[in-house]
N, CA, C and O atoms as CSV, one atom per row, in Angstrom:
chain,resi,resn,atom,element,x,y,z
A,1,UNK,N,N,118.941,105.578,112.697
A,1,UNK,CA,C,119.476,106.470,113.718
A,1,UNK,C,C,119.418,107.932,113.261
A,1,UNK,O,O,119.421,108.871,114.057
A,2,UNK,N,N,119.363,108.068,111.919
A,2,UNK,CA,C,119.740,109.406,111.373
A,2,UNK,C,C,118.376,110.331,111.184
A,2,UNK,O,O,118.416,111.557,111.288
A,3,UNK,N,N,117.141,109.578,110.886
A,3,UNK,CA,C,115.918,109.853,111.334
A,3,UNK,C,C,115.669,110.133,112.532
A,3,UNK,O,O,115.453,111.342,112.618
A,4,UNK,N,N,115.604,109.701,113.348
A,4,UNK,CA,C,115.442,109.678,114.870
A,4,UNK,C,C,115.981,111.129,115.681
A,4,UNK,O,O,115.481,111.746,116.622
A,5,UNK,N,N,117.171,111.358,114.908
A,5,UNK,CA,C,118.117,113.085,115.111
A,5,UNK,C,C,117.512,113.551,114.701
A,5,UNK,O,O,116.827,114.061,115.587
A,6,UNK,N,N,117.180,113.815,113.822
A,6,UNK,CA,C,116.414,114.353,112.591
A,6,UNK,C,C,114.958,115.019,113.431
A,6,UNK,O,O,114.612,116.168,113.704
A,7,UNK,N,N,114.382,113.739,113.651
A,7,UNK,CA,C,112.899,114.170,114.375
A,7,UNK,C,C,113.331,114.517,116.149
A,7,UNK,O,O,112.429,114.723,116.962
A,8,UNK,N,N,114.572,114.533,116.491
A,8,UNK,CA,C,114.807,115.430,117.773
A,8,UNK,C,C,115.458,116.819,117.541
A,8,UNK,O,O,115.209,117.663,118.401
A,9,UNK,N,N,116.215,117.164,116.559
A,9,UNK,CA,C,116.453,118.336,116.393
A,9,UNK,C,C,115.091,119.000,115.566
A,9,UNK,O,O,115.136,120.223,115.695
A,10,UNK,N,N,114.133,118.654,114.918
A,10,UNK,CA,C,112.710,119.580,114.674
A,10,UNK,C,C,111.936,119.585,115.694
A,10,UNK,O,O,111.114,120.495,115.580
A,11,UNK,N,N,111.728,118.597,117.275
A,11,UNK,CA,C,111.346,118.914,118.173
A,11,UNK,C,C,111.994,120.142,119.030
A,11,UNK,O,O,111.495,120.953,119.809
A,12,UNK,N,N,113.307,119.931,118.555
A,12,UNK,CA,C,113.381,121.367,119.707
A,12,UNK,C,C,113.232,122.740,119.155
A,12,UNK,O,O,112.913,123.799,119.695
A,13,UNK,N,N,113.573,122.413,117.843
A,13,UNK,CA,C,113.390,123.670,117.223
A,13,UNK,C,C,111.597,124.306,117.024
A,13,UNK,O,O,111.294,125.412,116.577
A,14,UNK,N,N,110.645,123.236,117.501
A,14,UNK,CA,C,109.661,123.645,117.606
A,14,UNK,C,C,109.106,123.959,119.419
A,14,UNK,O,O,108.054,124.439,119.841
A,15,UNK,N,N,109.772,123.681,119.817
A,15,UNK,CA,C,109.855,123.851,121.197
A,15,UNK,C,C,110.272,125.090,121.537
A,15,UNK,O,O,109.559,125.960,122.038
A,16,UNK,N,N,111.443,125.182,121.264
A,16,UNK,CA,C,112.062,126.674,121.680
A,16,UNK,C,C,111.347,127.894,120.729
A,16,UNK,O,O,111.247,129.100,120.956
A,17,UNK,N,N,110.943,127.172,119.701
A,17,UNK,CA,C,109.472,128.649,119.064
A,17,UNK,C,C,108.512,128.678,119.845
A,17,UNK,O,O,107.989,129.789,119.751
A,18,UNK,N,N,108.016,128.075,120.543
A,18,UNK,CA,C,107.051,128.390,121.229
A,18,UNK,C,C,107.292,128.819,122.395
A,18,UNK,O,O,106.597,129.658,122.967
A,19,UNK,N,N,108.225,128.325,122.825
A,19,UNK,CA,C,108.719,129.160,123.917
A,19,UNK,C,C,109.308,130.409,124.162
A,19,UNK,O,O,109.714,130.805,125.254
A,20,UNK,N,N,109.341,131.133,122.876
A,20,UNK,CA,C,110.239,132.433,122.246
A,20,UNK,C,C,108.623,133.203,122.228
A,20,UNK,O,O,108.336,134.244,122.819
A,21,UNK,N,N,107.668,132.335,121.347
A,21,UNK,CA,C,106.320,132.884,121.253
A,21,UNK,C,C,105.380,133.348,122.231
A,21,UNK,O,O,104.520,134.195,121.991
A,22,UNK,N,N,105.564,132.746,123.410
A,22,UNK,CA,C,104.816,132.651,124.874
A,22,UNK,C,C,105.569,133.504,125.390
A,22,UNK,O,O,105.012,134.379,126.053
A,23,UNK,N,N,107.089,133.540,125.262
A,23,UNK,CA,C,107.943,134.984,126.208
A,23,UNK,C,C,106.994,135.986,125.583
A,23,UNK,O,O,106.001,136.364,126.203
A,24,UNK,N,N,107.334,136.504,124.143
A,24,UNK,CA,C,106.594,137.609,123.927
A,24,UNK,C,C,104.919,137.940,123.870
A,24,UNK,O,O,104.366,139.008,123.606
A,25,UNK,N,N,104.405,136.801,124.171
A,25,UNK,CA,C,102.994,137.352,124.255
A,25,UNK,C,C,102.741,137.513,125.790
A,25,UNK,O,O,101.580,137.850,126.025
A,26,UNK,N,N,103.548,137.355,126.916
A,26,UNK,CA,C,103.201,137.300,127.858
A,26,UNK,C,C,104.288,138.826,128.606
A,26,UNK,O,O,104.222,139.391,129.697
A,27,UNK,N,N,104.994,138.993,127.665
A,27,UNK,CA,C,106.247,140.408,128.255
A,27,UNK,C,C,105.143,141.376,127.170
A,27,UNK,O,O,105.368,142.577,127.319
A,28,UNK,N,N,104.001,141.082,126.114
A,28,UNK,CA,C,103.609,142.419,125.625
A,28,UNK,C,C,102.329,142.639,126.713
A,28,UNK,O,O,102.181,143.750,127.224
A,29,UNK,N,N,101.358,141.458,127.061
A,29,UNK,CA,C,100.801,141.532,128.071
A,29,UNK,C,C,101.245,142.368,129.162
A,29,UNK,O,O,100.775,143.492,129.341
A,30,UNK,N,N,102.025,141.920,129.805
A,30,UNK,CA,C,102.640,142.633,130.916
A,30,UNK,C,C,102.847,144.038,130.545
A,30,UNK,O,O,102.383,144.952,131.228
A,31,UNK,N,N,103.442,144.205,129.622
A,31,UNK,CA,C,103.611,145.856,129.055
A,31,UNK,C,C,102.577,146.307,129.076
A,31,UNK,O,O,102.462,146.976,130.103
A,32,UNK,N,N,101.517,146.325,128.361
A,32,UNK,CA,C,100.577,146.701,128.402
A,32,UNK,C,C,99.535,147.130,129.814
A,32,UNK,O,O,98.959,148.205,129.983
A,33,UNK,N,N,99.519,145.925,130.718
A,33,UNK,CA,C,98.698,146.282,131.678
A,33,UNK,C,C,99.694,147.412,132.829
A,33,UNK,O,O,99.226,148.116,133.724
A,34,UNK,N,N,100.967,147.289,132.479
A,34,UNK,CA,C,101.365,148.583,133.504
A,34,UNK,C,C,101.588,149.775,132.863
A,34,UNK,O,O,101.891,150.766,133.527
A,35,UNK,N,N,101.460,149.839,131.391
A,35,UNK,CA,C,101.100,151.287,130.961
A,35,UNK,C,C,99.984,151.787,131.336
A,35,UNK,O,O,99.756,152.906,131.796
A,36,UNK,N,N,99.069,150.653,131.061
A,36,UNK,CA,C,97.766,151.342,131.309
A,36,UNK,C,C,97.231,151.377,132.860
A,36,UNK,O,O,96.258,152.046,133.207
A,37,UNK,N,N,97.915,150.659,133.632
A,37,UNK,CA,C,97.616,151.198,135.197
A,37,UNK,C,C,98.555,152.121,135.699
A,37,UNK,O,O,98.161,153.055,136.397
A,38,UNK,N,N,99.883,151.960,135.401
A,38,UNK,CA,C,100.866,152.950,135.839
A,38,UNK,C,C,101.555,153.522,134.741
A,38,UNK,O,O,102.775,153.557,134.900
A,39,UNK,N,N,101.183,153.922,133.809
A,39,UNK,CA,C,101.218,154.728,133.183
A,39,UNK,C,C,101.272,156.211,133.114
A,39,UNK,O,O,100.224,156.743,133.481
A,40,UNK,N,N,102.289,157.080,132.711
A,40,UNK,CA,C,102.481,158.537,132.415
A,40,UNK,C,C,102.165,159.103,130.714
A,40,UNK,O,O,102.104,158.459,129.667
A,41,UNK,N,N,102.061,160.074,130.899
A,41,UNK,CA,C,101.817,160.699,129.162
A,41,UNK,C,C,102.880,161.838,128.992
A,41,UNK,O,O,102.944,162.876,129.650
A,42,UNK,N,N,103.725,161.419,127.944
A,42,UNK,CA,C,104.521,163.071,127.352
A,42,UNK,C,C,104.564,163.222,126.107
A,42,UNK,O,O,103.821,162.398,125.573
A,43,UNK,N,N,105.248,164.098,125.134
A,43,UNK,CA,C,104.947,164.481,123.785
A,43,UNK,C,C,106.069,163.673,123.176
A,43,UNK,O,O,107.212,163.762,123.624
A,44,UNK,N,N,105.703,162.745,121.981
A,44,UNK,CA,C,106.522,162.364,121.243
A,44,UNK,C,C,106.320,162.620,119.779
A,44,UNK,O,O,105.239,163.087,119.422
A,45,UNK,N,N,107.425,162.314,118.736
A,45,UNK,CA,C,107.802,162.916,117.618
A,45,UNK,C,C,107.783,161.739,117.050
A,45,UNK,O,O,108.499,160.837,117.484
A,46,UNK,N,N,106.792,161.527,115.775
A,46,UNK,CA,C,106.992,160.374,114.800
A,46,UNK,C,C,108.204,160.772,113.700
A,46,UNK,O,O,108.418,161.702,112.923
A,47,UNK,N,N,108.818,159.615,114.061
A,47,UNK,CA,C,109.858,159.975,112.765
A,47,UNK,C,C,110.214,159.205,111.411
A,47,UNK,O,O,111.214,159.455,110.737
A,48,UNK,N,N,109.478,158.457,111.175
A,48,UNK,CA,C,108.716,157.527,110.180
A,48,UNK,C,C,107.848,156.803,110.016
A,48,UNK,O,O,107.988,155.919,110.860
A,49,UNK,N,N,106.966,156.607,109.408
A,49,UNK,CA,C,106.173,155.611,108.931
A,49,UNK,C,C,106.426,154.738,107.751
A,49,UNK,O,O,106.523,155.202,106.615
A,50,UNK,N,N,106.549,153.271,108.072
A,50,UNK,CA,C,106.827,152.449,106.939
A,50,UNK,C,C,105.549,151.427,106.688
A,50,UNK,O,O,104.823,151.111,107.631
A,51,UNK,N,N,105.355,150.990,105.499
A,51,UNK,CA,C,104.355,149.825,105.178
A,51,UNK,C,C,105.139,148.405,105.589
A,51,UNK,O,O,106.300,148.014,105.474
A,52,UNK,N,N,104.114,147.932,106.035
A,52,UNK,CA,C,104.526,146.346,106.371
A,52,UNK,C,C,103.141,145.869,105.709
A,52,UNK,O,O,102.422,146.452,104.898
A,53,UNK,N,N,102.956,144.111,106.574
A,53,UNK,CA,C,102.160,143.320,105.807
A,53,UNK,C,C,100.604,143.797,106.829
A,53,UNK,O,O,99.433,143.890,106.460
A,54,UNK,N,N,101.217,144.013,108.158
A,54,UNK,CA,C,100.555,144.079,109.331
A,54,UNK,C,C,99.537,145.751,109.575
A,54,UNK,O,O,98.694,146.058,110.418
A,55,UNK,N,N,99.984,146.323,108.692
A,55,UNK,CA,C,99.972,147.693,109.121
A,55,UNK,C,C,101.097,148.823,108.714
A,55,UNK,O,O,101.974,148.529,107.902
A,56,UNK,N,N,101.045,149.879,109.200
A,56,UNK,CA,C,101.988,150.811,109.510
A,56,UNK,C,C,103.122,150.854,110.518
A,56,UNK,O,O,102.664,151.080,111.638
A,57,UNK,N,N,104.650,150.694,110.512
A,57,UNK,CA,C,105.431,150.541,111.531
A,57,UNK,C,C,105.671,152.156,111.659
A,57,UNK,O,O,105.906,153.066,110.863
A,58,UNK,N,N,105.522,152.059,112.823
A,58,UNK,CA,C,105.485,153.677,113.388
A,58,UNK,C,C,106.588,153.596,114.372
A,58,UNK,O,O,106.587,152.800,115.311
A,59,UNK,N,N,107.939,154.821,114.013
A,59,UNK,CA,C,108.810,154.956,114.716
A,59,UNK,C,C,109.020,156.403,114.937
A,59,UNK,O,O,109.274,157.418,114.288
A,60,UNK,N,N,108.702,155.874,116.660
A,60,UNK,CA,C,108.937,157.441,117.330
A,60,UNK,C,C,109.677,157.752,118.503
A,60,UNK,O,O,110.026,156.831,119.242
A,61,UNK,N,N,110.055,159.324,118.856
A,61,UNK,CA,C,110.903,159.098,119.931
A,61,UNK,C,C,110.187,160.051,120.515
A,61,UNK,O,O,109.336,160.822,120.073
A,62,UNK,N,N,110.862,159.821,122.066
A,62,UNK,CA,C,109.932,160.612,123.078
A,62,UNK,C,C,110.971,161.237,124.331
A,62,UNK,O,O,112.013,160.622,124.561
A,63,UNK,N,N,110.708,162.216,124.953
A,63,UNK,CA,C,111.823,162.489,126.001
A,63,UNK,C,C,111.352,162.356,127.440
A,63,UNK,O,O,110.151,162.539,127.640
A,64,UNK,N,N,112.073,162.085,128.382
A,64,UNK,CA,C,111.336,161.742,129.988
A,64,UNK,C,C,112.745,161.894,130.909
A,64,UNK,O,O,113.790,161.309,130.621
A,65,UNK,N,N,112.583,162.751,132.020
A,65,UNK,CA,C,113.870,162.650,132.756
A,65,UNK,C,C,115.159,163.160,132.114
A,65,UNK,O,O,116.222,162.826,132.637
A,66,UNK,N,N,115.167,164.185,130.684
A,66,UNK,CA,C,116.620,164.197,130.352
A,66,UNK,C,C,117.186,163.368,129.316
A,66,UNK,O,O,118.270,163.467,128.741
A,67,UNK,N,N,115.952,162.264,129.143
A,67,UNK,CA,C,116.607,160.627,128.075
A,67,UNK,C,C,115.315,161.437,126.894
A,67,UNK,O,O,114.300,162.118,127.039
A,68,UNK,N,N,115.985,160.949,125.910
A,68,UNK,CA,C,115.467,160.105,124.636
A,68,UNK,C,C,115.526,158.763,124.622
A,68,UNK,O,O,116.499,158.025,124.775
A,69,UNK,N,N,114.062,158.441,124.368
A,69,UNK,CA,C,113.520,157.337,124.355
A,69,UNK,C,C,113.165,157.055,122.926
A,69,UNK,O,O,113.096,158.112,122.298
A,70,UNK,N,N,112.852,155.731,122.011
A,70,UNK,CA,C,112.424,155.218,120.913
A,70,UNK,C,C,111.623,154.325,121.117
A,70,UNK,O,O,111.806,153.463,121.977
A,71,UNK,N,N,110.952,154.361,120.622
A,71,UNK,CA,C,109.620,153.515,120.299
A,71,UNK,C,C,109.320,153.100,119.185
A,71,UNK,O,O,109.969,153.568,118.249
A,72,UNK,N,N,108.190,152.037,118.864
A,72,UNK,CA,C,107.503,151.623,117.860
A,72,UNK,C,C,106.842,150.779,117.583
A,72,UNK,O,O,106.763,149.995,118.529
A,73,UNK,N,N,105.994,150.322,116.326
A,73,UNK,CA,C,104.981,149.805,116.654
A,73,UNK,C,C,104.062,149.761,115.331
A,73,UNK,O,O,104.290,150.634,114.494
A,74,UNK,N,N,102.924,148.715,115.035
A,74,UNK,CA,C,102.325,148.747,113.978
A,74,UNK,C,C,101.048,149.262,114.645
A,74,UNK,O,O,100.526,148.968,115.721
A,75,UNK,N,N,100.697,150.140,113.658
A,75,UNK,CA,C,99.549,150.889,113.525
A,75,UNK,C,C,98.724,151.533,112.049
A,75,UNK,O,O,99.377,151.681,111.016
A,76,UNK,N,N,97.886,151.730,112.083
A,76,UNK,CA,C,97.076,152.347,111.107
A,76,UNK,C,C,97.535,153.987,111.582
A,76,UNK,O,O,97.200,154.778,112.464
A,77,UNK,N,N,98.397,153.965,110.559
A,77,UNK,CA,C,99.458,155.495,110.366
A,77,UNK,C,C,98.929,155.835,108.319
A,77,UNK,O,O,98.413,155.306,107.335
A,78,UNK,N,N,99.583,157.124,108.840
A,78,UNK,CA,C,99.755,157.628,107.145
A,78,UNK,C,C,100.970,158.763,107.106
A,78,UNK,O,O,101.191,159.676,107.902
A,79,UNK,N,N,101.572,158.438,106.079
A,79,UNK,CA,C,103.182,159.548,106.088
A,79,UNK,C,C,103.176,160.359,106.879
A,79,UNK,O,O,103.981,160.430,107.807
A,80,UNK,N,N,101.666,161.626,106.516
A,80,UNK,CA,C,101.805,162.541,106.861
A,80,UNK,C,C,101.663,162.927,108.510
A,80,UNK,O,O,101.385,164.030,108.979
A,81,UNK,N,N,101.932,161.711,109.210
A,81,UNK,CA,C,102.220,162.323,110.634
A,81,UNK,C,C,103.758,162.106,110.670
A,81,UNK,O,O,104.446,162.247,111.681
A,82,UNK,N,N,104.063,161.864,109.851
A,82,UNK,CA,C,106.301,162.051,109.860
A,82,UNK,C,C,106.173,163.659,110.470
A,82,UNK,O,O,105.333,164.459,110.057
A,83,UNK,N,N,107.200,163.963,111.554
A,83,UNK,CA,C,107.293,165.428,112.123
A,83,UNK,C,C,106.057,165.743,112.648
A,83,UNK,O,O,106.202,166.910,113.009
A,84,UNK,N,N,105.286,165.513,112.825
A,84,UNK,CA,C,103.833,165.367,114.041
A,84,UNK,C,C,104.082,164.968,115.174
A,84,UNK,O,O,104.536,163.886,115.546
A,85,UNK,N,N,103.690,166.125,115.902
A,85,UNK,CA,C,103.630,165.613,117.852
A,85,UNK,C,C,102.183,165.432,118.165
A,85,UNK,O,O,101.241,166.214,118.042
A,86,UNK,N,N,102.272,163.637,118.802
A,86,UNK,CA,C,101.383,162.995,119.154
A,86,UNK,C,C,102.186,162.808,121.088
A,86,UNK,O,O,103.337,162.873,121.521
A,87,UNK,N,N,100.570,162.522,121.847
A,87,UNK,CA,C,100.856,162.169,123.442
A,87,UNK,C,C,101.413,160.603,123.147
A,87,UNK,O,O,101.024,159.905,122.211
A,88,UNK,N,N,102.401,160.215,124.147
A,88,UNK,CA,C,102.702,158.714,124.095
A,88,UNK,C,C,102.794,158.673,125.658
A,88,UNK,O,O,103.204,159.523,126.449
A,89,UNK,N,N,102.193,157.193,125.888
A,89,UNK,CA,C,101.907,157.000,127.196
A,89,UNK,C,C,103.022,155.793,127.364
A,89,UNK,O,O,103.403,155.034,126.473
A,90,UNK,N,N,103.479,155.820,128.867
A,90,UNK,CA,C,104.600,154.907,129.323
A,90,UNK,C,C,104.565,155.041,130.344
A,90,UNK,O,O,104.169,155.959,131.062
A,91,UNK,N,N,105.202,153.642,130.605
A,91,UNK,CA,C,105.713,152.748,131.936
A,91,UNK,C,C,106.844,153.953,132.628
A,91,UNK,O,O,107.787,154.392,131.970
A,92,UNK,N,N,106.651,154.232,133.570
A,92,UNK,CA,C,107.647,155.194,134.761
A,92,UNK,C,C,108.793,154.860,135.240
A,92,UNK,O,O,109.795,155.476,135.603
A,93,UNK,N,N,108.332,153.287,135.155
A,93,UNK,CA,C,109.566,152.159,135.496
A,93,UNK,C,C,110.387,151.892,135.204
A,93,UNK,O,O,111.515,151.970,135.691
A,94,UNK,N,N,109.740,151.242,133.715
A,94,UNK,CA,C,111.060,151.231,132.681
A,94,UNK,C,C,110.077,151.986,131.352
A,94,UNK,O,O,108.959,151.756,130.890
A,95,UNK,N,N,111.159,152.976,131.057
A,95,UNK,CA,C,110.376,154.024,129.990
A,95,UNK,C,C,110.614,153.588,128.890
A,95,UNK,O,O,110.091,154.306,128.038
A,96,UNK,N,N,111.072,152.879,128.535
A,96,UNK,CA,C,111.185,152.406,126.994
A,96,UNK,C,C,109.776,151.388,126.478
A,96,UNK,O,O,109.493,150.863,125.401
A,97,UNK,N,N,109.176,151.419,127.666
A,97,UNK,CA,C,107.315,150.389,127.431
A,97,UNK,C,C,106.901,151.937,126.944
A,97,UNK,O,O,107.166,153.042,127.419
A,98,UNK,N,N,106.279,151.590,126.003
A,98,UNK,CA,C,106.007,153.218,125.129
A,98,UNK,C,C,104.520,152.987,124.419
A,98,UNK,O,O,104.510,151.756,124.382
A,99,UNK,N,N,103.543,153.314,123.965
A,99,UNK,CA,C,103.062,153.729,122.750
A,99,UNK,C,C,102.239,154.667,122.598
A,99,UNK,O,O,101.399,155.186,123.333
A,100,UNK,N,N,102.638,154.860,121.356
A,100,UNK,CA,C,102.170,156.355,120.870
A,100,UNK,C,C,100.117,156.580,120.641
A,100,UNK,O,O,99.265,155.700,120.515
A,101,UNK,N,N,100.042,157.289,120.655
A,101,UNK,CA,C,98.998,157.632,121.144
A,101,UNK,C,C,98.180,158.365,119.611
A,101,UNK,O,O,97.519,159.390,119.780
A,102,UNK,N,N,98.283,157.804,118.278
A,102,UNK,CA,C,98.160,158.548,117.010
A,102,UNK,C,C,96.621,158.810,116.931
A,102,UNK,O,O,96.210,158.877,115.773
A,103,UNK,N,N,95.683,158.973,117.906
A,103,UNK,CA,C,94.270,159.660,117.970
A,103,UNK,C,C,94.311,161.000,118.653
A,103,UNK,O,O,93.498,161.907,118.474
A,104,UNK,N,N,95.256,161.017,119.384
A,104,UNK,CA,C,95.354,162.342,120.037
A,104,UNK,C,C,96.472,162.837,119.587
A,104,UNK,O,O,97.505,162.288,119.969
A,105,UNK,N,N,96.587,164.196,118.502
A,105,UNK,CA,C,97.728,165.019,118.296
A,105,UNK,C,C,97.732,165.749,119.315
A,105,UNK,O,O,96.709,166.057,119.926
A,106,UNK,N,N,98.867,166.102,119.611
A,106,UNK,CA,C,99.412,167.440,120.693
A,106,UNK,C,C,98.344,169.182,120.020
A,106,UNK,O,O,98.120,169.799,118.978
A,107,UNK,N,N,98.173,169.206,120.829
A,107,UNK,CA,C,97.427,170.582,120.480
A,107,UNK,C,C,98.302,171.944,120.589
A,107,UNK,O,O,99.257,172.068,121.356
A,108,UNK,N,N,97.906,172.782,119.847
A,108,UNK,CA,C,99.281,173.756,120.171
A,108,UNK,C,C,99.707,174.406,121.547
A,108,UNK,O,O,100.789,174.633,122.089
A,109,UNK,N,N,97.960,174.669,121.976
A,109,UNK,CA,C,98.355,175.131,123.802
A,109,UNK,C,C,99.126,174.398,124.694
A,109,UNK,O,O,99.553,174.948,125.709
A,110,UNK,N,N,99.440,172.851,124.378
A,110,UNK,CA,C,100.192,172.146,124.914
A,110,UNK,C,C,101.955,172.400,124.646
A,110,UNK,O,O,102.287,172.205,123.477
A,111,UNK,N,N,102.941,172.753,125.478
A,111,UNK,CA,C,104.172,172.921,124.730
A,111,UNK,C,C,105.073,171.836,125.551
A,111,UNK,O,O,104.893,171.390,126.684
A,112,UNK,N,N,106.368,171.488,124.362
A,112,UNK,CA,C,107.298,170.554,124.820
A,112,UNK,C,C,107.677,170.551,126.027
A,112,UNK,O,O,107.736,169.511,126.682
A,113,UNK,N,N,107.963,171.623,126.458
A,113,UNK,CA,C,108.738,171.838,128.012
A,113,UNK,C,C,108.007,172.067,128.916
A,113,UNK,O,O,108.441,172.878,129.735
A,114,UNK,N,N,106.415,171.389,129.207
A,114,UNK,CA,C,105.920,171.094,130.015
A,114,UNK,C,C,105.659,169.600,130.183
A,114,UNK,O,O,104.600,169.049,130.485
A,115,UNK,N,N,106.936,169.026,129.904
A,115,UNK,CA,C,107.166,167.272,129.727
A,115,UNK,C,C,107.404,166.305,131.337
A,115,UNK,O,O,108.153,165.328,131.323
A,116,UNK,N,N,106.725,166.699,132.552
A,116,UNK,CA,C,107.117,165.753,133.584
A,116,UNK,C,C,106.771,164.639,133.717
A,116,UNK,O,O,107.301,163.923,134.566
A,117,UNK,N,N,105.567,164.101,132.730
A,117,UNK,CA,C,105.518,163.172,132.850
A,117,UNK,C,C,104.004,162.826,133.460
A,117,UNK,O,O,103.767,162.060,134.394
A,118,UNK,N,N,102.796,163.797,132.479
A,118,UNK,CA,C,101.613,163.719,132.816
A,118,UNK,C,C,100.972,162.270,133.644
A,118,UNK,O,O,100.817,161.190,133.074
A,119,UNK,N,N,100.702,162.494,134.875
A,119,UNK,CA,C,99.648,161.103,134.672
A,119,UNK,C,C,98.476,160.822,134.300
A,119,UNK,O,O,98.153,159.658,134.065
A,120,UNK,N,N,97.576,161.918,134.174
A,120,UNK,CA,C,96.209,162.110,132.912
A,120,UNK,C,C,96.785,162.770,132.226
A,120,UNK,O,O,97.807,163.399,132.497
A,121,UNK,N,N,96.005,162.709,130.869
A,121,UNK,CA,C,96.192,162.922,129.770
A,121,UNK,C,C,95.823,164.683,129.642
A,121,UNK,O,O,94.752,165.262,129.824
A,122,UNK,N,N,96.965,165.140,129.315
A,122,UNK,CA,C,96.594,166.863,130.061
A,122,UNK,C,C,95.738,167.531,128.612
A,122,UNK,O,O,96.306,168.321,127.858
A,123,UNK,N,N,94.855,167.241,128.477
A,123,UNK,CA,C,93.398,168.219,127.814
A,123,UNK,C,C,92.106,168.851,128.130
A,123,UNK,O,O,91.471,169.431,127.249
């Protein structure tokens, strides 16, 4: 009998991983395709870069409407964009669908307080 529990509590616990696994590959999907169809661009501020196994975790914040927003994300980063303004593109909807944009730095003719919330990428 004690086997039998045994092999129903590792079924669910492999059950509900995959089902934890499929939420998030299917909510980053979704993120993704409405940034990139309904998607806006404004200036955000990296405010660390850490090493992981994956990459670079890149944490940045961004402003829209009055809010500070946070973001992040693994990427092929290097320190020295810590205090670097890069474009980050996002969801209008819900603004916290974010990512940063670390091929395009902000150029200087571009300034903060022209932040409404580009829908091309203003260059």
């Amino acid at each position: 009998m004690m086997k039998y529990q045994n092999k129903i509590g590792i079924r669910i616990f492999y059950a509900l991983s995959i089902i934890l696994l499929l939420y998030g590959i299917i909510k980053t999907f979704y993120y993704d395709k409405k940034i990139n169809g309904e998607g806006r661009y404004t200036i955000g501020l990296v405010e660390s870069v850490e090493g992981t196994r994956g990459g670079q975790l890149v944490k940045y914040s961004y402003k829209y409407n009055g809010n500070i927003y946070y973001g992040g994300g693994t990427y092929q980063a290097y320190k020295k964009y810590i205090g670097k303004l890069f474009f980050v593109k996002f969801w209008i909807k819900n603004s916290k669908a974010s990512e940063i944009l670390l091929n395009n730095p902000v150029p200087d003719s571009v300034h903060a307080d022209q932040l409404p919330g580009w829908p091309p990428l203003p260059l």
